[in-house]
C-alpha positions, 0 to 999 in steps of 0.5 A: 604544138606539132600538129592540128586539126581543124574541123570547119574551114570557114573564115575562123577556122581557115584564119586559124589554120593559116596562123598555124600553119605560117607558125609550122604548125602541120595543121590537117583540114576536115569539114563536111564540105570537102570542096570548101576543105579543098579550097583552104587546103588550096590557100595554104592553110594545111591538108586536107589528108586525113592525119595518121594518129591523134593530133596535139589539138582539135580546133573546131570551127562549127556553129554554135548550134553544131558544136557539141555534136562535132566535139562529141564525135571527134572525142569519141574517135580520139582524134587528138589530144586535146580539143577546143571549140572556137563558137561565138557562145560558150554556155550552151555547147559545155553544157551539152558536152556534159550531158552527154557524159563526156570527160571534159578534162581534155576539152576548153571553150574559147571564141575568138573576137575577131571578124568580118562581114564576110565568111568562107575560106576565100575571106581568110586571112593569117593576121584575122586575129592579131591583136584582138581578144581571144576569150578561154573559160576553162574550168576546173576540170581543164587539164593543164595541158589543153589549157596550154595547148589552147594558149599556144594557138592563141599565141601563133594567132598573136591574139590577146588571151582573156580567161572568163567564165562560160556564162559570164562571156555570152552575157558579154558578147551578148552586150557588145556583138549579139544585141548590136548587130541586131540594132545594127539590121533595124535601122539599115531595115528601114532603107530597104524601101526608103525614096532613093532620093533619100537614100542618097544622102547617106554619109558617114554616120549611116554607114558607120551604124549600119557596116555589120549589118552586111553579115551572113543572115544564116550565119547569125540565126547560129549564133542568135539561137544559141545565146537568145536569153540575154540578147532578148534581155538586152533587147527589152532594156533598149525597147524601153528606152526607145520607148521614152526617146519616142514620148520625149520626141512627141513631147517636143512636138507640142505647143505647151511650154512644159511639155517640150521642156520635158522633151528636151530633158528626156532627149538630153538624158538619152544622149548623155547616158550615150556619151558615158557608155561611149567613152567606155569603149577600149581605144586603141591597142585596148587601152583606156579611150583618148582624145585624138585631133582630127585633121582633114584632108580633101584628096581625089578619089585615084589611086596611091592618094592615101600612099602618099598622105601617110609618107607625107605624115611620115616625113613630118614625124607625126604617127597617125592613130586612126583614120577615117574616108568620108566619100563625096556623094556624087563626086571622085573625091572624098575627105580623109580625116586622120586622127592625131594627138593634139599637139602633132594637129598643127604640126601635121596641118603644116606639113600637109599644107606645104606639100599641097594637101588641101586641109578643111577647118 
């Protein structure tokens, strides 16, 4: 791939014309909003001059609901060679594409699995995308070509490609993105009018459960509204079950034996049915989940503070695998909790320890 064109230039597909353009890729920009086209441009994620002929590929970076519209027009005035779309829901855009008439040979659906609470240009990045997913559904219309072509973006992108099928896809990301980033603004709905006495004493957990809850709303109207089937399915199945969590809860609220037992067991089985569906979550690099020691480190809230823990790990030899900040409420400090394997925990707990890091038990 010589040259590109990237039609939208918010945080996906800046991000993507970034990773093109460091890879020398000649990568072109459009986008109705030509002032944010002129930022990225700006960026270094290519020009926003319009190219002289065909590209070898069209990106398109719209909303979902968009996507079909813009791919039909650019196919119409062959702008390229061949095309492919990077939205969140796949089913729906080929479907219209095909009942529009189009020739859908030159055309592939992909969707990155990659980003960020925030959007536009400025919150760009080259490396958005490494080392994540980036689903292709061609068909068996695909050309060869443009199913190579979308594998060389992938690769410039040093993103991990994984082929399914179009519907197959939106009932998984249904499952893994649409239905939690709904969860996710239901219960960070709930601290909109809570006592800010309350509301203080949020930690880790609340954070953890509500970050995504931080996304543009209009952008995820978008996606919603195009993939609303099986979010809604999804939706019914988690109703019911908090349904049951709510019976079990007022069950424990009783003064009859048997009721709270029943409670009990009701609260139990939610919470075990949680634990199975948790480990079945990818660890790291997307291989099959480990257990990792956790070893915490008390650290004052100043800057080259994290720098020097992990030099400190470094000169130990121990390779942190992932870590977490817990912030004290009300104080400059906070608890780094840097997660290990289990026979470095001890090895890095001394090390830590003689350099004069403070490690809570």
């Amino acid at each position: 791939m010589r040259t590109a064109l990237v039609i939208g230039t918010g945080l996906i597909g800046t991000s993507a014309a970034l990773a093109l353009s460091q890879r020398g890729v000649t990568v072109h920009l459009a986008d109705p909003d030509r002032e944010q086209a002129r930022t990225a441009a700006a960026l270094g994620a290519g020009t926003d001059e319009t190219p002289d002929g065909p590209v070898d590929l069209a990106v398109v970076a719209a909303p979902p609901a968009y996507v079909a519209g813009v791919l039909a027009d650019a196919m119409s005035r062959g702008v390229a060679r061949g095309y492919l779309d990077v939205a969140s829901v796949k089913g729906g855009p080929r479907r219209e594409l095909q009942a529009r008439g189009l020739d859908l040979a030159a055309y592939i659906g992909t969707h990155p699995m990659s980003g960020r609470e925030k959007s536009g240009p400025l919150a760009a990045t080259a490396d958005l995308f490494e080392g994540r997913p980036w689903v292709l559904t061609p068909t068996r219309d695909t050309d060869t070509e443009v199913l190579n072509l979308a594998l060389e973006l992938v690769s410039h992108c040093r993103a991990v490609p994984v082929v399914m099928d179009a519907d197959a896809h939106d009932r998984a990301v249904a499952l893994v993105s649409h239905m939690p980033h709904l969860v996710s603004s239901l219960v960070a709905a709930r601290l909109e009018h809570a006592e800010e006495a309350a509301v203080r004493l949020c930690g880790q957990g609340i954070r953890d459960v509500t970050r995504i809850a931080a996304s543009d709303p209009r952008m995820w109207i978008d996606i919603l509204s195009a993939n609303p089937g099986p979010v809604a399915d999804l939706l019914t199945d988690v109703a019911a079950d908090l349904e049951e969590t709510v019976r079990a809860l007022r069950a424990l609220q009783s003064t009859d034996d048997h009721k709270r037992r029943e409670g009990t067991s009701g609260i139990e089985d939610v919470l075990r049915r949680g634990n199975a569906g948790q480990v079945r979550v990818p660890g790291k690099h997307g291989s099959a989940p480990r257990v990792y020691e956790v070893v915490a480190v008390l650290i004052d809230d100043q800057p080259g503070q994290l720098a020097r823990i992990f030099a400190d790990a470094g000169m130990a030899g121990v390779n942190i695998e992932d870590v977490r900040i817990e912030h004290a409420t009300g104080q400059q400090a906070g608890l780094v909790q840097l997660m290990v394997e289990p026979k470095a925990a001890p090895v890095l707990t001394a090390a830590l320890r003689e350099r004069g890091w403070a490690i809570r038990q």
